[in-house]
C-alpha positions, 0 to 999 in steps of 0.5 A, spaced: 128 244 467 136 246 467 139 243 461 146 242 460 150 246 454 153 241 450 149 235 450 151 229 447 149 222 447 153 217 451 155 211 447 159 209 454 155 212 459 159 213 466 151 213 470 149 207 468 143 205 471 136 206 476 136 203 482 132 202 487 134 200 496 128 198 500 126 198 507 121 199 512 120 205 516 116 206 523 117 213 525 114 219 529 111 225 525 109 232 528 105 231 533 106 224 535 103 220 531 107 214 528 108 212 521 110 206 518 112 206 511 114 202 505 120 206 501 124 206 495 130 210 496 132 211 487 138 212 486 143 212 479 149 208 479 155 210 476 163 207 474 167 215 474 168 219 482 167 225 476 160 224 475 155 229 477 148 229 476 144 234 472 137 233 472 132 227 471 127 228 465 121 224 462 120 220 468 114 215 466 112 211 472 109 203 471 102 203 474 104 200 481 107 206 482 101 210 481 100 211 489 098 217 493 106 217 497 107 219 504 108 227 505 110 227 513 105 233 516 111 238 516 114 236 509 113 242 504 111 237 498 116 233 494 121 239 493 126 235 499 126 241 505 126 241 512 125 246 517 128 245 522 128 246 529 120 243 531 118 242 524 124 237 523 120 230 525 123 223 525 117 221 520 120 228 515 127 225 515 126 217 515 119 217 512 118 224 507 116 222 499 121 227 495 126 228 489 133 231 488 139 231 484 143 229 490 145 233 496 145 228 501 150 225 506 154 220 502 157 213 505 151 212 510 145 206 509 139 210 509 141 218 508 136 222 512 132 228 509 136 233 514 135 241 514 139 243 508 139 237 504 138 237 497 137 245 498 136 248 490 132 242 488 126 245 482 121 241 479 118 241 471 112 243 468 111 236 467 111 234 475 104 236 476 106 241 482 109 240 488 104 237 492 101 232 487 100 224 489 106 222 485 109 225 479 105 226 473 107 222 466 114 225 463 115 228 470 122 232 471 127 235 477 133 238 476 139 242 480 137 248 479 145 251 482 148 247 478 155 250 481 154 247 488 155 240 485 149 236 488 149 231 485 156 229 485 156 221 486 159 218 491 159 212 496 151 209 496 148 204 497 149 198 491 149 191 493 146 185 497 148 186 504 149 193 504 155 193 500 157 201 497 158 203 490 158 209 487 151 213 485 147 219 487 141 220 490 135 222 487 128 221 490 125 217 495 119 214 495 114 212 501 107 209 502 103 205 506 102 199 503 105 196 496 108 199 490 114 198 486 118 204 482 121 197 477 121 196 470 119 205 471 123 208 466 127 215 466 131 219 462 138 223 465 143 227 464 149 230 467 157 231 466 164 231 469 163 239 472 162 245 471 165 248 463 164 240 462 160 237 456 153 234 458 151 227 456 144 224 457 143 216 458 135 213 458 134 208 464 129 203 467 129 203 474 133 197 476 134 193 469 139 192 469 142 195 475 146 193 482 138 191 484 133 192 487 134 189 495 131 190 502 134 192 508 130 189 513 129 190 521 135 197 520 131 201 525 137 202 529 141 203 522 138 210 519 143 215 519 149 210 521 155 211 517 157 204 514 163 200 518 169 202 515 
């Protein structure tokens, strides 16, 4: 796990919540066939442009999250990659169950898992490897070239009818049927750049938080930027 030198525990964080957009996607995987999904995009929310997230660490998951996640038929497991070229499904961008520690366009409703995206991602031991079900008790990823700034926050999703805030993506999560990431818990660090102090925060994935809320029926919306 990349840990940052000079932790300390913030009294005040600048990440200061879990939170999780939800929707519903139908999307053709490799080969034609289509997937309909439920998913739980996670994101940290943040009050400080400076922030960049670090690492995730000690997830520990409620138990209706405890599911067997969707991996499209390209998706190399939950490390983010995608191929490209005829591996770069619509079901591996929309509908893939992966973690990150950002990496991914900014200022748009539902960030697509495009080739590059969240190139550098690492997962602990704890995680179960790279193709388990869903992330094992006190599960952990992490940027592992922390020089390339990934998870800097920037413009995301954060509010009721699609308003913006600032936060950083770090996992998606899809499933056929009925889950729900709320009241799991998780812990975090980050700092404000490269030579800057670490700081580390626990949080319950959306207690409190911008809230969990639902994008329904943005079929056409996927990938869009907001309207300025």
């Amino acid at each position: 796990m990349a840990v940052a030198t000079g932790i300390t525990t913030a009294a005040s964080a600048d990440i200061y919540g879990a939170y999780t957009v939800n929707y519903q996607v139908t999307a053709e995987d490799f080969g034609g066939a289509s997937v309909t999904v439920n998913v739980q995009d996670l994101y940290l929310a943040s009050d400080d442009a400076a922030d960049v997230a670090l690492n995730v660490f000690n997830l520990d998951l409620v138990d209706s999250a405890k599911v067997t996640y969707f991996q499209s038929f390209t998706s190399t497991g939950w490390i983010a990659q995608n191929a490209g070229g005829p591996f770069d499904a619509p079901a591996l961008r929309r509908a893939d169950s992966f973690v990150t520690m950002g990496g991914f366009d900014q200022d748009v409703l539902l960030p697509a898992q495009a080739p590059g995206a969240g190139a550098g991602t690492g997962i602990d031991p704890n995680f179960g490897g790279n193709s388990t079900n869903y992330p094992g008790d006190l599960a952990g990823w992490y940027n592992g070239s922390p020089p390339n700034l990934n998870g800097q926050v920037g413009q995301v999703p954060q509010g009721p009818g699609g308003s913006f805030g600032l936060g950083v993506l770090i996992g998606r999560f899809a499933y056929d049927g009925d889950f729900d990431l709320t009241d799991s818990t998780l812990e975090v660090t980050w700092n404000q750049g490269l030579g800057t102090p670490g700081v580390q925060g626990g949080f319950t994935v959306n207690v409190p938080a911008p809230g969990a809320f639902a994008f329904l029926g943005l079929a056409g919306l996927v990938g869009g930027r907001r309207r300025r």
